[in-house]
Every structure is written in C-alpha cells, then in structure tokens.
LUMMAR-572471 format. One line per 8 residues: number of its first residue (from 1); their letters; for each residue x, y, z of N, C-alpha, C. Coordinates in steps of 0.05 Angstrom, whole numbers, always signed. Layout:
// LUMMAR-572471
NUM	a	X:Y:Z:X:Y:Z:X:Y:Z  ... $
//
This chain:
// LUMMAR-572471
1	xxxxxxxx	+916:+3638:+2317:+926:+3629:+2343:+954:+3617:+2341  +971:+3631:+2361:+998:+3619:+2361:+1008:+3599:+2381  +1017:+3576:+2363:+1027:+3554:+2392:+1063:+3558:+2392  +1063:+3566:+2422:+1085:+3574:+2434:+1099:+3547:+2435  +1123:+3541:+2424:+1137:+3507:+2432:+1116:+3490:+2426  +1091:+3485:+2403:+1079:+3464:+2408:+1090:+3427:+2415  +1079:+3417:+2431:+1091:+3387:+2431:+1078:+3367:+2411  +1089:+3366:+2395:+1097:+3345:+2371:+1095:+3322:+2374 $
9	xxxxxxxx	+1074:+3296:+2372:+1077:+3277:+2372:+1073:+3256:+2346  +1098:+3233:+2346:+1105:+3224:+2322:+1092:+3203:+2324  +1078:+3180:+2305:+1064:+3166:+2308:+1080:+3141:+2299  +1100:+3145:+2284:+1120:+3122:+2284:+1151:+3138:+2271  +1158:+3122:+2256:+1198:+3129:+2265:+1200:+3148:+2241  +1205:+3167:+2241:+1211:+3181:+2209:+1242:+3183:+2210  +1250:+3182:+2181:+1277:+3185:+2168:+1298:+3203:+2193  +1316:+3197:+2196:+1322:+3203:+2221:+1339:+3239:+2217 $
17	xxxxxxxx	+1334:+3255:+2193:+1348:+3282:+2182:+1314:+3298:+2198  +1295:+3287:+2189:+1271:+3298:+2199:+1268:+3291:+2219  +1272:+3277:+2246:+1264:+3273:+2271:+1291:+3296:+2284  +1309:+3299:+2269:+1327:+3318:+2278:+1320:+3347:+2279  +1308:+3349:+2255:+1300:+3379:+2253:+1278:+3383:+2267  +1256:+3361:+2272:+1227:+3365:+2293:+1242:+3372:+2315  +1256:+3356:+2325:+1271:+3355:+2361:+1283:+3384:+2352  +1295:+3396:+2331:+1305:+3423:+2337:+1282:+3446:+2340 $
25	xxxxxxxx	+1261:+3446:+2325:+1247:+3460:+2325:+1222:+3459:+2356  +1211:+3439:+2350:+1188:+3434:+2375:+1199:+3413:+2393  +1179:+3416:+2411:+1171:+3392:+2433:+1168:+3369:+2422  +1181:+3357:+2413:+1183:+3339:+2390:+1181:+3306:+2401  +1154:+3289:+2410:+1164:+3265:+2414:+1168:+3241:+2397  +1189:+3228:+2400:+1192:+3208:+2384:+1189:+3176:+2398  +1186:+3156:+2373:+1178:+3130:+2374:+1212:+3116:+2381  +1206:+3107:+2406:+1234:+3088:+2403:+1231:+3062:+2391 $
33	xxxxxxxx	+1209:+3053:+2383:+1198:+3033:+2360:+1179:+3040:+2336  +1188:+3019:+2310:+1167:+3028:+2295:+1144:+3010:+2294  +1132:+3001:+2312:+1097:+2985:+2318:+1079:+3008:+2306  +1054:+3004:+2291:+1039:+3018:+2286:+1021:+3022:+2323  +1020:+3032:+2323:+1000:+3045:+2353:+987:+3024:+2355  +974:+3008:+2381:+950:+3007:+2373:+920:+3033:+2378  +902:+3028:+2388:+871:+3043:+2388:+887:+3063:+2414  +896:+3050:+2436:+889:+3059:+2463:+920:+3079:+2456 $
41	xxxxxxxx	+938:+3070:+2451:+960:+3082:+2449:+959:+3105:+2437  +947:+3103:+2411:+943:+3129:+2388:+927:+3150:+2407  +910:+3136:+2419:+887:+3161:+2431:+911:+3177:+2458  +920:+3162:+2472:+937:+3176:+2496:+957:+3182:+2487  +969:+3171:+2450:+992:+3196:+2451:+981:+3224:+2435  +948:+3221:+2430:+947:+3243:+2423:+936:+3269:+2439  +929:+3258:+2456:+913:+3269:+2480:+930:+3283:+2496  +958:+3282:+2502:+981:+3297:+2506:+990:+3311:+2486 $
49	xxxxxxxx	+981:+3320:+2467:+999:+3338:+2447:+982:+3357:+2425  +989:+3385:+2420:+983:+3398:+2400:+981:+3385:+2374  +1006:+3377:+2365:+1006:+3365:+2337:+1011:+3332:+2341  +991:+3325:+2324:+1008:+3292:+2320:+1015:+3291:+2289  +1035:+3275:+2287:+1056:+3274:+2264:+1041:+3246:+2266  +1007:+3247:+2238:+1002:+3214:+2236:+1010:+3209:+2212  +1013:+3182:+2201:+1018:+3163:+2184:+986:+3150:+2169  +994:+3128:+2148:+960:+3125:+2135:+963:+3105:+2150 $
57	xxxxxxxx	+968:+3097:+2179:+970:+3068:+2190:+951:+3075:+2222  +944:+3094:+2218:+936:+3106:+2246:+905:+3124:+2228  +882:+3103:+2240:+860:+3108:+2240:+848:+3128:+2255  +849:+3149:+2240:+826:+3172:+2249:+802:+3170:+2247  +785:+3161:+2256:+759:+3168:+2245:+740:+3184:+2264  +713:+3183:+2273:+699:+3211:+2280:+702:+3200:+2312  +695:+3174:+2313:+708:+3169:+2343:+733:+3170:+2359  +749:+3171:+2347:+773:+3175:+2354:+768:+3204:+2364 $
65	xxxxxxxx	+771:+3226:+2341:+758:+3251:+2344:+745:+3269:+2373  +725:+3239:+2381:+706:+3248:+2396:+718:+3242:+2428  +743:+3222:+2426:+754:+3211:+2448:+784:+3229:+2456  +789:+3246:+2438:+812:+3254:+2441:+820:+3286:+2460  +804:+3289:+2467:+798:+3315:+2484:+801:+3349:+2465  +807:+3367:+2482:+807:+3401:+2466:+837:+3401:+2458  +864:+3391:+2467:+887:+3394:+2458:+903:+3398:+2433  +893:+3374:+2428:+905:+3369:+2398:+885:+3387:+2376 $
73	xxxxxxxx	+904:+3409:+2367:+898:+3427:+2347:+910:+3419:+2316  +918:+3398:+2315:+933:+3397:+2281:+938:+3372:+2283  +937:+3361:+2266:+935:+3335:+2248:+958:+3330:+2229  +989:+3331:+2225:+1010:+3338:+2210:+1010:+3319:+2198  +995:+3299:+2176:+999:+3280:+2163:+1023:+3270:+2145  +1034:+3256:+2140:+1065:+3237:+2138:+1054:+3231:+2113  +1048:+3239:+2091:+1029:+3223:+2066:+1017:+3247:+2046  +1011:+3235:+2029:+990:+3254:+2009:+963:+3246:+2021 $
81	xxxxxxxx	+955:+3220:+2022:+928:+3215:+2022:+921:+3206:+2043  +893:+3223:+2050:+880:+3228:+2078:+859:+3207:+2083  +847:+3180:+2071:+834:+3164:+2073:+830:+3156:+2092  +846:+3151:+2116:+854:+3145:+2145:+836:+3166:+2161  +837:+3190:+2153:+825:+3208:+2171:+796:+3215:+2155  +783:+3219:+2192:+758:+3236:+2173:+758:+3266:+2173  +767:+3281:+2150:+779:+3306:+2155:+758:+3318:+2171  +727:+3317:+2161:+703:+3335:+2169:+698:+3333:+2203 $
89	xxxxxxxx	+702:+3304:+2210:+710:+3309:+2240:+730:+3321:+2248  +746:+3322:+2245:+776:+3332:+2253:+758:+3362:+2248  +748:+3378:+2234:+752:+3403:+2216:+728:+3412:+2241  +708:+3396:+2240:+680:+3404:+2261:+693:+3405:+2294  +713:+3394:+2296:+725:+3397:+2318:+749:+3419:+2326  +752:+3433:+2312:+767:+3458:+2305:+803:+3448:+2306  +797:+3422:+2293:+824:+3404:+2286:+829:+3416:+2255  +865:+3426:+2248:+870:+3433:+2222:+876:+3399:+2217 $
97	xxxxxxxx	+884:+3388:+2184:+895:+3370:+2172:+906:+3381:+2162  +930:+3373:+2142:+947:+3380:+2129:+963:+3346:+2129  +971:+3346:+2101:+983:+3326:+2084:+1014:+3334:+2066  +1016:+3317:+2053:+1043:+3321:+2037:+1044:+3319:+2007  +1018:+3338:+2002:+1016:+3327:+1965:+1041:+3328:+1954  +1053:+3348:+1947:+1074:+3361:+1920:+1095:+3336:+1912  +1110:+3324:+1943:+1139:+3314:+1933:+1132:+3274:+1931  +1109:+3272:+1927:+1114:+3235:+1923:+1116:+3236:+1896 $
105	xxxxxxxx	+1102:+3247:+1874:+1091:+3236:+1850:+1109:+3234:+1824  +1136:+3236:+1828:+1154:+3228:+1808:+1163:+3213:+1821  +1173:+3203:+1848:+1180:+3176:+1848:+1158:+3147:+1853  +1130:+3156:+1860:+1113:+3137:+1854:+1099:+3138:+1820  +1103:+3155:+1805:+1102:+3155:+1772:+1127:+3131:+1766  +1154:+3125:+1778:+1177:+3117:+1777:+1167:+3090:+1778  +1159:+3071:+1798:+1145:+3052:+1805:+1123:+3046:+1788  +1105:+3065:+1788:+1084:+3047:+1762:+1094:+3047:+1734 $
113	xxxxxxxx	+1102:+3055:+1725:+1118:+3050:+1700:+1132:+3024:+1708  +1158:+3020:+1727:+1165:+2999:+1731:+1136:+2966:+1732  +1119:+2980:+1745:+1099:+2951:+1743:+1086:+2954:+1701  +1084:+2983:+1702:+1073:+2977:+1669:+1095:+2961:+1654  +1124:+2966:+1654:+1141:+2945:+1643:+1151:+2912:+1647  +1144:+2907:+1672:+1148:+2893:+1682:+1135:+2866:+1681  +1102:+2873:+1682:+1086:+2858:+1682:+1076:+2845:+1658  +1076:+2860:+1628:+1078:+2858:+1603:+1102:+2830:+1590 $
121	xxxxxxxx	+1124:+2840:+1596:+1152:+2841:+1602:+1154:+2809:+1614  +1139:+2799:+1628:+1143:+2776:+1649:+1171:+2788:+1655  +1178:+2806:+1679:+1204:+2806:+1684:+1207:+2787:+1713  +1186:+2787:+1727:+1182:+2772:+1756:+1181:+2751:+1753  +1169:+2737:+1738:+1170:+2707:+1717:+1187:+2698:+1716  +1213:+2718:+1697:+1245:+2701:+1692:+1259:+2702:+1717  +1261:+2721:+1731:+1273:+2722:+1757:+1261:+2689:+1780  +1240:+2690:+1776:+1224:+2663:+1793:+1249:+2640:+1777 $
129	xxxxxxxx	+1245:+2640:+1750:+1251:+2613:+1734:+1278:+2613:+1734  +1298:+2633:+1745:+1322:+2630:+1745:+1330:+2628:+1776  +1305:+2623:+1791:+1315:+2625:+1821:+1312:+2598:+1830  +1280:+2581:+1812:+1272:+2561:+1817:+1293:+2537:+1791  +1312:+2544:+1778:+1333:+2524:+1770:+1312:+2520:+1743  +1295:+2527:+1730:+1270:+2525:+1715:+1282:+2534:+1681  +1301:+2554:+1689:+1322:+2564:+1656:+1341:+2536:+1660  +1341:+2534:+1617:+1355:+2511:+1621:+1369:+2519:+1586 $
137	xxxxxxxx	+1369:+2542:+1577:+1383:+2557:+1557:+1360:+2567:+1542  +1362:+2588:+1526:+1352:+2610:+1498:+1328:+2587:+1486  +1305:+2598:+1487:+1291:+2581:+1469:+1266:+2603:+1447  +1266:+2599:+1428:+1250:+2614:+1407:+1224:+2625:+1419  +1213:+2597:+1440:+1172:+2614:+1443:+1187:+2612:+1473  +1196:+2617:+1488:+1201:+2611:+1526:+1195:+2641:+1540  +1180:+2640:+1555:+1177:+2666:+1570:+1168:+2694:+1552  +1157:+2691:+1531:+1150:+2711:+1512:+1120:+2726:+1524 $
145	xxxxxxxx	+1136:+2754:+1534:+1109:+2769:+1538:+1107:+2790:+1510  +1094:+2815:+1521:+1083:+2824:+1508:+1094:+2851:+1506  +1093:+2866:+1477:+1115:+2889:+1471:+1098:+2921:+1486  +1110:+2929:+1499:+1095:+2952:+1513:+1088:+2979:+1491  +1114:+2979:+1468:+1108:+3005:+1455:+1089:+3009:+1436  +1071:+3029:+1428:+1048:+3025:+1420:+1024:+3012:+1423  +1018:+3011:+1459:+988:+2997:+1473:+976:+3025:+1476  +959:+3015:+1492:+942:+3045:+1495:+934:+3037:+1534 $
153	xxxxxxxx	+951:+3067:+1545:+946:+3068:+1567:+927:+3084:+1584  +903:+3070:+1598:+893:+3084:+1605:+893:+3098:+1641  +900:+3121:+1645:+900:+3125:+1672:+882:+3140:+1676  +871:+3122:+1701:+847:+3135:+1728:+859:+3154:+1752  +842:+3176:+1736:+860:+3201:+1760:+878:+3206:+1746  +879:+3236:+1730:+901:+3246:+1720:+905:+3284:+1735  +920:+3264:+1763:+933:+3289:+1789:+962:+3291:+1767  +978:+3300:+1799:+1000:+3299:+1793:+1013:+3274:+1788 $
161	xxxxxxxx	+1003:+3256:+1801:+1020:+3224:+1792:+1005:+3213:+1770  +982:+3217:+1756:+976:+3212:+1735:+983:+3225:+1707  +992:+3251:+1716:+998:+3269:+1700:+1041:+3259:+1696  +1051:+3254:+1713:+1085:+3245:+1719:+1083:+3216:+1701  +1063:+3197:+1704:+1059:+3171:+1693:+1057:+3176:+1663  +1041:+3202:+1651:+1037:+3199:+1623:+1055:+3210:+1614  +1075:+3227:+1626:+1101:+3238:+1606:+1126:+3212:+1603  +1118:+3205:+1621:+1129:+3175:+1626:+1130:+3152:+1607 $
169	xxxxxxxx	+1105:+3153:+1602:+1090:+3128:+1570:+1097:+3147:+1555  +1087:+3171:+1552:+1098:+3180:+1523:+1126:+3178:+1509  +1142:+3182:+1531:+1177:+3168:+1523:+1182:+3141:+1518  +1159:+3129:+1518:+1170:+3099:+1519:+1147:+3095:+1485  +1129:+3109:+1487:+1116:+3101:+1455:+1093:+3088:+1471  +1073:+3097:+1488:+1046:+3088:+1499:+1022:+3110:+1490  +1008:+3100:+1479:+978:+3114:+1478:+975:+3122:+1496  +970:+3153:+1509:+965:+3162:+1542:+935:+3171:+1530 $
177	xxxxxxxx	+913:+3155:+1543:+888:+3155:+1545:+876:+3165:+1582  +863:+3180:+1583:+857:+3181:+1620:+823:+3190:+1623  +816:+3183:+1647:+790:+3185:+1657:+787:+3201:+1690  +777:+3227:+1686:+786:+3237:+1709:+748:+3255:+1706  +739:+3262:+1738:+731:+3271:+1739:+719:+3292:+1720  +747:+3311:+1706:+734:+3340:+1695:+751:+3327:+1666  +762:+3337:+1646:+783:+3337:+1635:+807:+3356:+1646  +824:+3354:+1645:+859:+3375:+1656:+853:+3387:+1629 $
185	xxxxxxxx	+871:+3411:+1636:+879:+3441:+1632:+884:+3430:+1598  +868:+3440:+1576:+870:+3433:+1546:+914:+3439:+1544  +924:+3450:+1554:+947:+3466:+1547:+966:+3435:+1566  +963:+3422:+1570:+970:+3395:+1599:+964:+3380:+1582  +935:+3384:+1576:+932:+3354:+1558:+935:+3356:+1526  +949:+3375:+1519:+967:+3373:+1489:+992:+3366:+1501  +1004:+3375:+1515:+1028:+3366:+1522:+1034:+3344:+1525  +1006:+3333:+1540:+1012:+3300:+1547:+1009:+3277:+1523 $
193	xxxxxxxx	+993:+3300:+1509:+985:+3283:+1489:+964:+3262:+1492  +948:+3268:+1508:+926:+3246:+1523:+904:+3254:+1516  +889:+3233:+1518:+862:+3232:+1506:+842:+3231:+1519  +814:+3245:+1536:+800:+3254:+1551:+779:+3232:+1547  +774:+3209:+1572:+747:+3201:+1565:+728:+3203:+1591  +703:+3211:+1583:+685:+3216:+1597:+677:+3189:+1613  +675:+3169:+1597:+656:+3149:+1603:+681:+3128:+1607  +683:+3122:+1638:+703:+3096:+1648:+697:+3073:+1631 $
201	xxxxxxxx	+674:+3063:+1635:+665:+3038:+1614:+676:+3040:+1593  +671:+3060:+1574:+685:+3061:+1545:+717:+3056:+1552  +725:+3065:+1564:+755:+3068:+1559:+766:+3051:+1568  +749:+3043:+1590:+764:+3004:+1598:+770:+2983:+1575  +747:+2976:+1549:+739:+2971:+1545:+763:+2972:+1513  +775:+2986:+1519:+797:+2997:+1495:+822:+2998:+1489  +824:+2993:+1522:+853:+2995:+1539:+863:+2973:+1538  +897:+2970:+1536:+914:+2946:+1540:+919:+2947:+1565 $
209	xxxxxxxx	+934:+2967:+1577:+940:+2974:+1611:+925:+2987:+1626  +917:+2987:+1650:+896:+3009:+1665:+913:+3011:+1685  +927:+3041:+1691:+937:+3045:+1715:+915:+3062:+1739  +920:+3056:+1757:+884:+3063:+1780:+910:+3091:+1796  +909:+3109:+1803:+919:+3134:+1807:+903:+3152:+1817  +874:+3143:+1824:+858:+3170:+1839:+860:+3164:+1869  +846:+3181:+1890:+845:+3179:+1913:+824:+3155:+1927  +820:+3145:+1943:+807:+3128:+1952:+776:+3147:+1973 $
217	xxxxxxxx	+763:+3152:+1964:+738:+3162:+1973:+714:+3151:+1964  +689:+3150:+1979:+671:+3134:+1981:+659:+3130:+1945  +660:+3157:+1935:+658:+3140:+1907:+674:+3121:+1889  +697:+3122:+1897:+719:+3101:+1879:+721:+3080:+1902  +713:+3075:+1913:+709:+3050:+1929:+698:+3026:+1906  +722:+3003:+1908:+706:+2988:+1881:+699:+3002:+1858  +718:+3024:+1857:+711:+3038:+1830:+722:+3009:+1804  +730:+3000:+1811:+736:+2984:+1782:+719:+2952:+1795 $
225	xxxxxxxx	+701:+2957:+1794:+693:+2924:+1801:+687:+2901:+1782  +671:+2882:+1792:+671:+2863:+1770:+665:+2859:+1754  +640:+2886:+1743:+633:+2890:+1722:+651:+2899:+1699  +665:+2923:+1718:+680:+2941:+1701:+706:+2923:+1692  +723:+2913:+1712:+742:+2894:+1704:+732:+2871:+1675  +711:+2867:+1682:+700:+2850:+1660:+705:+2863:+1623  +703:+2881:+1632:+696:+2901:+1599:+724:+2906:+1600  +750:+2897:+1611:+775:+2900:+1607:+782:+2864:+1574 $
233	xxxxxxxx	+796:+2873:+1561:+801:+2850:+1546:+817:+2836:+1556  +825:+2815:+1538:+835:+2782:+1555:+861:+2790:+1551  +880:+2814:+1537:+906:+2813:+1539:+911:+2838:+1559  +893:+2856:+1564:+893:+2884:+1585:+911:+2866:+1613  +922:+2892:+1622:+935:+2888:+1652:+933:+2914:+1675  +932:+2906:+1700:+917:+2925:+1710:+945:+2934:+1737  +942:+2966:+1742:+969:+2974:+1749:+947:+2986:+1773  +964:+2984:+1797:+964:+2997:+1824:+977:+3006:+1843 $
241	xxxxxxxx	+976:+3034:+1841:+999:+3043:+1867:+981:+3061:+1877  +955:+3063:+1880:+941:+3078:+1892:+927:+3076:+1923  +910:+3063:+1912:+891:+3047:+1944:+883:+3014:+1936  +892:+3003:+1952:+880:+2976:+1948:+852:+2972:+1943  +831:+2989:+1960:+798:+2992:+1961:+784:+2993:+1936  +807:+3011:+1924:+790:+3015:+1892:+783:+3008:+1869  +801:+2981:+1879:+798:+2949:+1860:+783:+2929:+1878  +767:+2917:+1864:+753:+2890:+1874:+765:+2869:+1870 $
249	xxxxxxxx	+794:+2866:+1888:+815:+2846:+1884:+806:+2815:+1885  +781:+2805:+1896:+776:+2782:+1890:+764:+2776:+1858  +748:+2794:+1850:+751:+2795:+1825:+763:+2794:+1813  +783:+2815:+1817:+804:+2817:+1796:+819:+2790:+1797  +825:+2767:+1820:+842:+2747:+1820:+830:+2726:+1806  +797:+2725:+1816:+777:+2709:+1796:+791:+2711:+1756  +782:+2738:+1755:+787:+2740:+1728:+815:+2740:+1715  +840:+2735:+1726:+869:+2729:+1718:+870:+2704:+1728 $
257	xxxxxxxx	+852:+2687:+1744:+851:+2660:+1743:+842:+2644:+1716  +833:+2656:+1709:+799:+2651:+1685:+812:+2662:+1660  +833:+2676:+1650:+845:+2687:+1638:+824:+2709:+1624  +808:+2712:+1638:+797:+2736:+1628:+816:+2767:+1635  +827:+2769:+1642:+851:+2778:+1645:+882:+2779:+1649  +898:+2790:+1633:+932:+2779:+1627:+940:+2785:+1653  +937:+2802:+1664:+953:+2802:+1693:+956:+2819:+1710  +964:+2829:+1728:+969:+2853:+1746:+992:+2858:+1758 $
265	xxxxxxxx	+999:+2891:+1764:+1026:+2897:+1782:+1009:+2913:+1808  +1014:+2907:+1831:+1001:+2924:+1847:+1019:+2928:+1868  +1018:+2952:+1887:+1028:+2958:+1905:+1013:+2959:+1932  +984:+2951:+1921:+965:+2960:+1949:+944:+2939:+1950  +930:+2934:+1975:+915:+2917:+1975:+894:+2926:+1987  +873:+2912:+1984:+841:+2913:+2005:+849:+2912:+2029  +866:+2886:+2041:+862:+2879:+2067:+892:+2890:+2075  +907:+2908:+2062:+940:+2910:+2079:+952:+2886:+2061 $
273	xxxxxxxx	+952:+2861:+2051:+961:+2848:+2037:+950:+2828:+2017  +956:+2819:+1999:+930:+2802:+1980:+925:+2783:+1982  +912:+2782:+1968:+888:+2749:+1976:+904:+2720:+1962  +907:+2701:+1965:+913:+2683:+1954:+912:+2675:+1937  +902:+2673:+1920:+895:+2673:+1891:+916:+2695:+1880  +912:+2720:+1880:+937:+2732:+1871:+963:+2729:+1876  +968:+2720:+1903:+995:+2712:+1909:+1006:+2692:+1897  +989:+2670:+1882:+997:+2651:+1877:+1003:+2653:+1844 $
281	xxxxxxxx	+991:+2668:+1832:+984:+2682:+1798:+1009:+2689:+1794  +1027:+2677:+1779:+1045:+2676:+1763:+1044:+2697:+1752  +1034:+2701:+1738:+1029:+2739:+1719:+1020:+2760:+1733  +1024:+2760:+1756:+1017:+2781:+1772:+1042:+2790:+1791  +1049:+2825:+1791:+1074:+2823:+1807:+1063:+2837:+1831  +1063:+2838:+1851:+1056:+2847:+1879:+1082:+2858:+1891  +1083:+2886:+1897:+1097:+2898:+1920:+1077:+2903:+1938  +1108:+2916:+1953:+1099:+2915:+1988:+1095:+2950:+1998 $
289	xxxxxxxx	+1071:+2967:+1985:+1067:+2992:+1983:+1094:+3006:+1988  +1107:+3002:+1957:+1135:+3014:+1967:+1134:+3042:+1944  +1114:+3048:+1936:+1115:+3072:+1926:+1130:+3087:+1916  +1119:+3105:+1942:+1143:+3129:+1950:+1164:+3125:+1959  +1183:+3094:+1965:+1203:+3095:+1983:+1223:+3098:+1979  +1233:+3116:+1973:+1256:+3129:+1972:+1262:+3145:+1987  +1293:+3148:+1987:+1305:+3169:+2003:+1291:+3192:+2014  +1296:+3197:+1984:+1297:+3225:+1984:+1265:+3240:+1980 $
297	xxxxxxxx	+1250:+3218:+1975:+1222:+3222:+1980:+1204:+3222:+2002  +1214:+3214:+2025:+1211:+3202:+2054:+1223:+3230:+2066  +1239:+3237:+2058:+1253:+3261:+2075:+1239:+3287:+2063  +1231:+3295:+2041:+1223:+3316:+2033:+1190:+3312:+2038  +1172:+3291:+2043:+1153:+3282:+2067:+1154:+3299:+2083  +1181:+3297:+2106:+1180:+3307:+2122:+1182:+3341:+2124  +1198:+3343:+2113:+1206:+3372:+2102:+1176:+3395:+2111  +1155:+3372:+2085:+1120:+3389:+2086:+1119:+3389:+2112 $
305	xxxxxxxx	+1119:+3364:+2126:+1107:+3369:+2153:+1112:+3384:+2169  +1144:+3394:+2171:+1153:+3405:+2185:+1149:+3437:+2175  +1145:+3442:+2149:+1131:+3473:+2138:+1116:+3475:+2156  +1089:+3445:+2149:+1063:+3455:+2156:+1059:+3451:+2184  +1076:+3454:+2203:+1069:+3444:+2224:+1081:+3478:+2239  +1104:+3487:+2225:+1120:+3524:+2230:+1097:+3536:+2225  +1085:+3531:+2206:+1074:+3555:+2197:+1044:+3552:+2207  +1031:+3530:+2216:+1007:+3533:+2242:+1015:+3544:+2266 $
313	xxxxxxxx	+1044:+3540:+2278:+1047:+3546:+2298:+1051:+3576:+2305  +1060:+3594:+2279:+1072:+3613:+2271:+1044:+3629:+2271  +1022:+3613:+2274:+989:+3634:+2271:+975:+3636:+2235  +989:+3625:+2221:+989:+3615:+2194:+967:+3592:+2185  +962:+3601:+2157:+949:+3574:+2146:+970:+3554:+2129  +967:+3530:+2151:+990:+3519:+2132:+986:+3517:+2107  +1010:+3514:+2084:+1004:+3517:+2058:+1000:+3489:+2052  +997:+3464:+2059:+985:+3433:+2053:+951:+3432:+2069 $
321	xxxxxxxx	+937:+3454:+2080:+913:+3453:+2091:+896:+3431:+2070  +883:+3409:+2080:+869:+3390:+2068:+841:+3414:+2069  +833:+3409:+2043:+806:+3429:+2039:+789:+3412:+2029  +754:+3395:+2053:+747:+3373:+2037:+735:+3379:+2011  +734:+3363:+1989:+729:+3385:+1959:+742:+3386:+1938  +773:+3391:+1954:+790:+3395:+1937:+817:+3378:+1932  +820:+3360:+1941:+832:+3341:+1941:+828:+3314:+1926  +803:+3317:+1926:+793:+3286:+1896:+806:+3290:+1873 $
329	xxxxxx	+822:+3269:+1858:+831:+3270:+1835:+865:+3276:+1839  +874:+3280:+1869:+903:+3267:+1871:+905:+3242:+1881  +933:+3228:+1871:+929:+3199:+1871:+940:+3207:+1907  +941:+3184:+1921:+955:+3183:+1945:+991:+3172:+1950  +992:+3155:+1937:+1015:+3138:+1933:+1023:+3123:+1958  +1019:+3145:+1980:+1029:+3125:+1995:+1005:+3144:+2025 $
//
C-alpha cells in the first residue's frame, strides 16, 4: 500500500538538516518546542497522521494503540531501542515499527569505554577535588585508582555495541569476556578475541568491569540484581549505557555504599534519573543518557527514519522493520 504525501508527525525537535529534509519530502509536522508530549497530546498528534516520528520518551503501549484510531500506519522510531513501544500491539493493529539500529553503536561503544576509563581512573574524583579547592600539590598515595590494562571485561549483550566496545578493550589491553544469549559468529569471536560464557553467574563472579549492553525486555528486567551484583567482587565496577531497568540500582547503591562494590559509570537510570545514594557516591560517575549524542549520530538517526519512512510510503518494507524475535541481543543506547 502506497501513502501518497504521507503527513509526518514529529514527536519532538530533531537536528534541524533532518527536519529539513522531512518538510522536503512529506507532510512533515514539526515541534515548535522540545516538551516531551504529554498522554493527551501524543494521542491527538497521532490521530492526525500516517507516520509519527516517536522518540523513547513517548510511551506506546497497547492502550495508547487502542485509543489512536485506523490512521496512523507507521511508527518511525528516532532510536535503536523499542522498549517504549509495544511492537505486538502496534503489529496486531496493522501498525509497521521501524527503529534506527546500524548508526549509534560506535559512538555509544565511544562513551562506555570513556566510563570503563574513567571510573577505574577516578577521573570525576580529581575534576570534583580541583573544583572543590581540595588539590593542594603531587602526593605519592592521593587519588590512586586502579590500572585498566590487563582486567577482564565482561560484556552483557554482545550486538553491535557490544561487539564496537570489545575492539575497543582490546586496544587498550582488556580481557574481552561476554555473555549473550547464543555465542557470536566463531570467525567475530576470534577476532574479538572474547571469551563465550554461558552462565551470567560464573562470569560476574570473575570480572573486574561489567559493561550491561543488551536490550531492555521483560527478561533482563533486573537482569543484574542483588543477587547477581553480589557475586561481583569488592574491586569490580559496573558500566551502563544501556537501560537503566536492567540494573537493580538501589542495590547496586546499597552495595558501593557497603563497599561491596568499587563503583559505577552509568548513563541510564530506573526512574529517568538516580537515586540518591548514587548521586552522592563519590566513585560513581553518572551521565545524563548522552550516549549517542553526537552530531553526527543524531543526524544519521534521522537519515534511517527518513529511508524508513520513503520506503513504506513508496509500498516497500522498510529496511529497519522491528521483527518481534529478532531484535534481543542489540544494545539500545539511546
């Protein structure tokens, strides 16, 4: 089925090279603010339009779905990861999805490396102690963390950003250890030089770093909880640019309170931001889900959407079609 001029609606502000090329191509509406929607807003701007251009800030789920009328035929998601939406509603409703796997995962591989060095490193530490007047010259034991080359890293979810993260450690001199669903392609994992473990427990349990890199779905929900965090050792540190959900962040703050764990870099949280106890944890570095944010990563975002949005309209299967199934085991990033 071909949509003639479909009308395009944007769910908040994109990079302004891609709101150019939408307004050239379709019926293109845009946000003259960037407010996330609220409930009533999202539903009536989608209820006017073929495609909505959503974000992971705009809750799909089966009610939404059920409130949105016959119009809206496509779902153009702004993101790799579809957590926000419930695809199987959207899909039972003869709604396509489509996402942005291919272009985040070297510049969110870019960022966890930065928290794997960082956090080791106390680099957020000396920056605090030179802001708070706290440096007072060179001293032999002062601010001494811990040497990154030769630990053993283990990554959860080895997609494409788990797979960008371990060529990553390997240049730097890291044990690339990973836990994924199946094992990757034997010919991938010589290259990477990584080490296949079946059993999460075991390999927590071995690890200096744990970077979390899979998708957020009802089984990795609290996939690392307080058991599992527990079987991490007292010098391990735990890396996140995935989903906040997939860590049991009050745990985890419990146990870097307790020094049962050395510390954390995260980019994501349970609630949209973290709990107090972490904020306050000195050995813990917290960003503000900045991932993917780059340039030139934000724009080639758009780029997919705008493929996948031609080539539905064009009577096509877009080539980002979310297939539920087949999508477990890429990280999201953003």
């Amino acid at each position: 089925m071909k949509l003639e001029n479909p009308r395009v609606a944007l769910t908040r502000k994109l990079p302004s090279p891609v709101e150019k090329r939408l307004a050239d191509l379709f019926d293109a509406v845009m946000r003259e603010d960037d407010a996330p929607l609220s409930r009533e807003a999202l539903l009536e701007c989608a209820r006017d339009c073929d495609v909505l251009a959503a974000t992971l800030s705009d809750r799909l789920d089966e009610q939404f779905f059920d409130a949105v009328g016959d119009r809206l035929k496509l779902i153009a998601n702004f993101g790799a990861g579809v957590d926000h939406i419930d695809v199987a509603a959207a899909n039972e409703r003869g709604i396509t999805v489509t996402n942005t796997p291919s272009v985040l995962a070297e510049d969110a591989a870019d960022m966890a490396m930065a928290l794997i060095l960082a956090v080791p490193r106390r680099l957020v530490e000396g920056v605090r102690a030179l802001e708070n007047g706290d440096f007072h010259g060179w001293s032999p034991t002062w601010m001494l963390g811990h040497r990154v080359r030769g630990k053993k890293l283990g990554i959860i979810g080895m997609g494409r950003v788990g797979e960008a993260i371990a060529r990553r450690a390997n240049a730097i001199g890291l044990s690339v250890h990973y836990h994924n669903r199946n094992a990757i392609n034997p010919h991938i994992e010589k290259e990477l030089s990584a080490s296949y473990w079946d059993d999460l427990d075991a390999m927590l349990a071995e690890m200096d770093i744990v970077s979390v890199n899979c998708p957020l779905t009802e089984s990795t929900f609290h996939l690392l909880s307080k058991a599992r965090l527990e079987r991490l050792q007292s010098h391990a540190y735990v890396v996140n640019i995935s989903r906040g959900e997939i860590v049991d962040e009050c745990a985890l703050a419990d146990l870097i309170e307790a020094g049962r764990i050395a510390g954390a870099g995260l980019d994501v949280y349970e609630r949209g931001s973290p709990n107090a106890k972490l904020a306050a944890a000195p050995n813990v570095v917290l960003l503000p889900h900045m991932a993917s944010a780059t340039v030139e990563s934000r724009i080639e975002m758009g780029e997919r959407v705008i493929i996948n949005i031609k080539m539905f309209a064009d009577g096509h299967k877009p080539p980002d079609r979310v297939i539920l199934g087949l999508d477990e085991g890429r990280s999201p990033a953003t």
